[in-house]
C-alpha positions in Angstrom: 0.0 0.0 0.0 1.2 3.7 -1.1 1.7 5.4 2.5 1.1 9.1 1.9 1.7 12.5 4.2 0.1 15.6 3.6 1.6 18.8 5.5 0.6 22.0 5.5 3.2 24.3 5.8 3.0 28.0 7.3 5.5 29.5 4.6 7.1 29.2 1.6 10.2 28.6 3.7 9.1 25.8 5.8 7.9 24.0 2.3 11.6 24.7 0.8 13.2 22.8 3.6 11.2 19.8 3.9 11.4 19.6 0.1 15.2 19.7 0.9 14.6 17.0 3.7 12.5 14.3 2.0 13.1 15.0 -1.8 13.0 11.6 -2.7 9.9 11.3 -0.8 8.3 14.3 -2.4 9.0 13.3 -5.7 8.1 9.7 -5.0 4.3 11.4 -4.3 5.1 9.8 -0.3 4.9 13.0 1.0 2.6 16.1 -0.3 2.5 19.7 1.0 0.0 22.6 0.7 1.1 26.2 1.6 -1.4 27.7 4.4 -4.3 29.6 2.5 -6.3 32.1 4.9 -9.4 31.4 3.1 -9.3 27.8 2.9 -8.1 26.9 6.4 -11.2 24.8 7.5 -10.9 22.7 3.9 -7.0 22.2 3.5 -7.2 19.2 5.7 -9.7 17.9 3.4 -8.4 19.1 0.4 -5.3 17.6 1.1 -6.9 13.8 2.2 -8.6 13.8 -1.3 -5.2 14.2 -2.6 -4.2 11.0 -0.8 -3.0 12.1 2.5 -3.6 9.1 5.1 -1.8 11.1 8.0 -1.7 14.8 7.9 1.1 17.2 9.8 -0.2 20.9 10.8 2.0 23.8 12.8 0.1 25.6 15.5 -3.1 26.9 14.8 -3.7 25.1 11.3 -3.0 22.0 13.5 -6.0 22.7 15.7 -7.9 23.9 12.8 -8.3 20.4 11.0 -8.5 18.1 13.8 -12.4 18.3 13.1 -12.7 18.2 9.4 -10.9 14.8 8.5 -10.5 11.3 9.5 -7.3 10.6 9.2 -4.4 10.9 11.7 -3.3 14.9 12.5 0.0 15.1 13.8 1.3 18.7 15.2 4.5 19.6 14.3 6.2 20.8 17.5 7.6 24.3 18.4 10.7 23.8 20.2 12.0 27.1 22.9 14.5 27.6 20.9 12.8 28.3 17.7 10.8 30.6 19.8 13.8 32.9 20.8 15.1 32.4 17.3 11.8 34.2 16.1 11.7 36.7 19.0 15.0 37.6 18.4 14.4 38.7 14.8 11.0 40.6 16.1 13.3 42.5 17.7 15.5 44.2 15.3 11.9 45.6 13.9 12.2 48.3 16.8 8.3 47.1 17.5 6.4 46.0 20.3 6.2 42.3 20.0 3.2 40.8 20.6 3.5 36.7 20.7 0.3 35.2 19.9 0.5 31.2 20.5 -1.6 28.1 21.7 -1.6 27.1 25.3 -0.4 23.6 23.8 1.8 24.7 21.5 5.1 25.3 23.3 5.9 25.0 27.3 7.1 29.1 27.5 6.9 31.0 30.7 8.1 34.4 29.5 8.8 35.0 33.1 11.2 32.6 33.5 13.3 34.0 30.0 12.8 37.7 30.6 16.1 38.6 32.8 17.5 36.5 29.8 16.7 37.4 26.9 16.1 40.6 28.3 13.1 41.7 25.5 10.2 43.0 26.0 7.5 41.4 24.9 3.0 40.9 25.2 1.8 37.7 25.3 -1.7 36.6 23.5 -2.6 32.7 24.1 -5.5 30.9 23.0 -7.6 28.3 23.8 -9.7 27.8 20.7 -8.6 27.8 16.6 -11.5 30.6 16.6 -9.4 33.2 18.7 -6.5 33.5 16.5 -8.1 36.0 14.3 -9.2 37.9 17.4 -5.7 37.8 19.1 -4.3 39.6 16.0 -7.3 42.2 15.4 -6.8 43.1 18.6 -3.8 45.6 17.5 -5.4 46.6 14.4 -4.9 50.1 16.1 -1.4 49.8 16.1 -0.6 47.8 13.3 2.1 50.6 12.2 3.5 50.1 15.9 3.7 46.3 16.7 5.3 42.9 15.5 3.4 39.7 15.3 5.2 36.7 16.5 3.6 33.4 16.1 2.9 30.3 14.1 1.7 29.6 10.6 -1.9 31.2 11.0 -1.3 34.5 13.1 1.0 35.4 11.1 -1.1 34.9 7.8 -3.8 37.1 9.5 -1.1 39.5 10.4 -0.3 39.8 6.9 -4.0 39.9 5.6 -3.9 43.3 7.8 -0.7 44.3 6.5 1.0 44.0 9.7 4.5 43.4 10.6 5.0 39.5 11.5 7.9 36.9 12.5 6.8 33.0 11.6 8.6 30.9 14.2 9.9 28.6 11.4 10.4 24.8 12.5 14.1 23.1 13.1 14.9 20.2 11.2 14.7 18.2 13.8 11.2 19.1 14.7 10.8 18.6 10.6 12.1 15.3 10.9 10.7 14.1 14.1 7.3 15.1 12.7 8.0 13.1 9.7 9.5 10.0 10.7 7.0 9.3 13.7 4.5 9.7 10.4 6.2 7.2 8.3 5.8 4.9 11.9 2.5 5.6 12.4 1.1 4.6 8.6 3.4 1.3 8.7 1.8 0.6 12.1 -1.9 0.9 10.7 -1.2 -0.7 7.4 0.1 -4.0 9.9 -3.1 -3.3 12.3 -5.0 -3.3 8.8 -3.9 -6.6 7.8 -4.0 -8.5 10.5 -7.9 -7.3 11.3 -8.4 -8.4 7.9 -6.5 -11.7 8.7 -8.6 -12.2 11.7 -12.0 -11.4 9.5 -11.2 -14.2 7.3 -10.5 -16.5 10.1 -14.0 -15.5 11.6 -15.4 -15.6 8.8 -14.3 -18.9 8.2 -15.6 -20.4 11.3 -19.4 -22.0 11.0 -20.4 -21.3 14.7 -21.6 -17.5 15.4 -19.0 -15.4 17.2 -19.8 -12.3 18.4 -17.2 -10.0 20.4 -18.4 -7.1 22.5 -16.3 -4.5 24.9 -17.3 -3.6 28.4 -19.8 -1.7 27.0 -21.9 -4.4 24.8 -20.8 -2.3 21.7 -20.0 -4.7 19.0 -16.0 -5.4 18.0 -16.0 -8.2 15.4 -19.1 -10.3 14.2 -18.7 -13.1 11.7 -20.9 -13.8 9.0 -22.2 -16.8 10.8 -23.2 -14.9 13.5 -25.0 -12.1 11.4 -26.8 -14.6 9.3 -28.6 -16.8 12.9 -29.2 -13.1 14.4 -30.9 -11.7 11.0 -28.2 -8.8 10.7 -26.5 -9.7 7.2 -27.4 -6.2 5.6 -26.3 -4.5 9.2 -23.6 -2.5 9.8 -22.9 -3.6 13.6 -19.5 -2.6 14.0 -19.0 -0.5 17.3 -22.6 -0.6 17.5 -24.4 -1.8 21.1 -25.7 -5.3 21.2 -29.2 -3.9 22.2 -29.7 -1.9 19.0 -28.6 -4.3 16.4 -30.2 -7.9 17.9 -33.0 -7.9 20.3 -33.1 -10.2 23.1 -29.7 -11.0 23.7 -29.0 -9.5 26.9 -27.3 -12.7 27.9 -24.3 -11.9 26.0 -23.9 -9.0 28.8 -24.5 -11.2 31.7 -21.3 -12.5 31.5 -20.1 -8.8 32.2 -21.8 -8.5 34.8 -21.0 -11.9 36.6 -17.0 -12.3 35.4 -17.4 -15.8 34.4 -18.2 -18.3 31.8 -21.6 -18.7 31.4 -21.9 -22.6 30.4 -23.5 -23.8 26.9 -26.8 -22.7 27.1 -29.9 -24.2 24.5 -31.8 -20.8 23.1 -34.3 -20.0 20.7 -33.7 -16.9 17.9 -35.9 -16.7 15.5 -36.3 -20.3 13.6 -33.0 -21.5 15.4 -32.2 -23.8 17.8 -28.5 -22.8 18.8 -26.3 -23.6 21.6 -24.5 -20.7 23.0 -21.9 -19.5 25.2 -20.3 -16.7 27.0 -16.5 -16.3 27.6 -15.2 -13.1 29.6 -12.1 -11.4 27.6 -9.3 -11.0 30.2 -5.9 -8.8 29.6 -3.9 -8.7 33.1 -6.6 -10.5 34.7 -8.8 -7.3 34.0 -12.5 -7.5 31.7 -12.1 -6.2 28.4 -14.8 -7.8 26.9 -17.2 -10.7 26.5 -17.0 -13.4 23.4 -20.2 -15.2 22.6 -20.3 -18.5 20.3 -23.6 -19.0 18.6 -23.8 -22.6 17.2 -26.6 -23.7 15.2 -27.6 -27.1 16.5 -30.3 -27.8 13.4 -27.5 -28.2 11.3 -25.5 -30.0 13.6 -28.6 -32.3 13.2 -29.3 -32.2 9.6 -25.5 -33.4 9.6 -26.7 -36.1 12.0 -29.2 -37.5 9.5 -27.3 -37.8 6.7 -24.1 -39.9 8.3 -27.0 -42.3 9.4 -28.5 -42.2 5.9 -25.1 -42.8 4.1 -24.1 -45.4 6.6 -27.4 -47.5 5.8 -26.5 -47.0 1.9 -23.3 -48.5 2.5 -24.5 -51.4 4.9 -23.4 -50.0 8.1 -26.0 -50.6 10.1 -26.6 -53.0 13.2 -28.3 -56.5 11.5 -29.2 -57.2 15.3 -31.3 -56.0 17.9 -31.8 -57.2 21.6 -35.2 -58.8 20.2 -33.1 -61.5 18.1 -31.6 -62.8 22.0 -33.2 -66.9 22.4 -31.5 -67.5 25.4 -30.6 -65.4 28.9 -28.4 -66.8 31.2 -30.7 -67.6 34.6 -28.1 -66.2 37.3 -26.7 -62.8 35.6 
């Protein structure tokens, strides 16, 4: 499988220099990136996974602006201290009041603690939410002629939509390739998790009894075809779905959750079945993660029955004797 990262990048910089990085990669189609755009911010993340992106990297506040939009993994790409200083330290020479608008997540900064060292003055804007960026830099509309914005990929695009002075705090390489490689990890790790669930569906599905799997909430893991066909739920999606909405009367699957132990082969009627059941807990540690029900469908367990009999008759096999045919019985046994 083709494992493909989309990044967003805050600058045309910041692009350069992971096209320097990962060349190869870029030019291979592994790794795709899309400058910032202030009027598509909600839709890059999207506009990138229809490109092919199955993980997506984001700086700062275009990081918390597509955790929402797709469904694919969003990895930030992390400010390190000394990037900050880098970019405070060019803020400086603009003669400016710096004003450094970041994320409470982004990067662990106590100007307090850097002031006697750095010994710059600066005003601090943090947010919470992606929807107070715009408000953190508006705020100094009023003296845009006066003040520096210092801050990552999307303050500084609304600092320049206003025509306001702004220092991006640019990424390291190592914070580049950290972002990057952990990637790379994390799509070979769900390309592996990926095959083996689908190894583990073909096993299931494989298997004539009904197996059902649920978590410590009744909500449905796996469900094999066997199982969907005696419970009437072949055209169901029941994945991550409760037991209670998909089948109806089979509270007994959550019994065993309730009681921590086996519950022992059990004769019960679904529907036109006759199946014998049972309930296994799902340990890890000792600890409940689950319950596994098996579902077996005795009527064709006993349609199996009948026709061994009725082949064994064809072929002979068959008792020519009964206790009837006995002339004689021994007086003392």
């Amino acid at each position: 499988m083709e494992k493909v990262i989309g990044v967003i990048a805050s600058d045309y910089e910041l692009k350069e220099r992971i096209e320097k990085l990962y060349l190869k990669d870029i030019k291979n189609g592994n790794i795709i990136i899309d400058l910032i755009k202030i009027d598509l911010l909600e839709e890059q993340g999207k506009i990138l996974v229809d490109k092919g992106a199955q993980v997506i990297i984001g700086r700062g506040g275009g990081y918390k602006l597509i955790l929402d939009t797709v469904n694919v993994p969003i990895i930030p790409l992390n400010m390190k201290i000394i990037d900050l200083l880098k970019s405070i330290k060019i803020a400086n020479t603009y003669s400016k009041k710096i004003v450094l608008i970041l994320g409470y997540d982004e990067v662990d900064f106590d100007y307090a603690d850097w002031k006697s060292i750095i010994n710059i003055d600066i005003t601090e804007e943090w947010f919470k939410s992606k929807y107070e960026i715009r408000n953190r830099v508006t705020k100094y509309l009023d003296q845009k002629d006066d003040v520096v914005i210092v801050g990552s990929g999307i303050a500084c695009s609304f600092a320049r939509q206003y025509k306001m002075d702004s220092v991006f705090i640019n990424a390291s390489d190592d914070s580049i390739k950290e972002a990057i490689e952990y990637s790379k990890k994390l799509l070979d790790s769900l390309e592996e998790e990926k095959f083996n669930n689908e190894v583990l569906r073909n096993i299931l599905d494989g298997v004539k009894d009904g197996i059902v799997a649920t978590d410590t909430r009744g909500n449905i893991i796996p469900c094999n075809e066997s199982a969907k066909k005696i419970l009437k739920a072949e055209k169901k999606d029941v994945s991550n779905k409760s037991t209670g909405e998909v089948f109806y009367n089979m509270d007994w699957i959550l019994e065993c959750l309730y009681t921590n132990e086996d519950n022992k082969r059990q004769i019960r009627h679904i529907d036109n079945f006759v199946v014998n059941t049972r309930t296994v807990p799902m340990k890890v540690d000792g600890e409940i993660h689950g319950v596994l029900a098996i579902l077996q469908d005795i009527t064709k367990l006993q349609k199996l029955e009948r026709k061994i009999r009725i082949d064994l008759n064809e072929k002979g096999l068959y008792a020519k004797h009964t206790f009837a045919d006995y002339i004689y019985k021994d007086p003392i046994s």
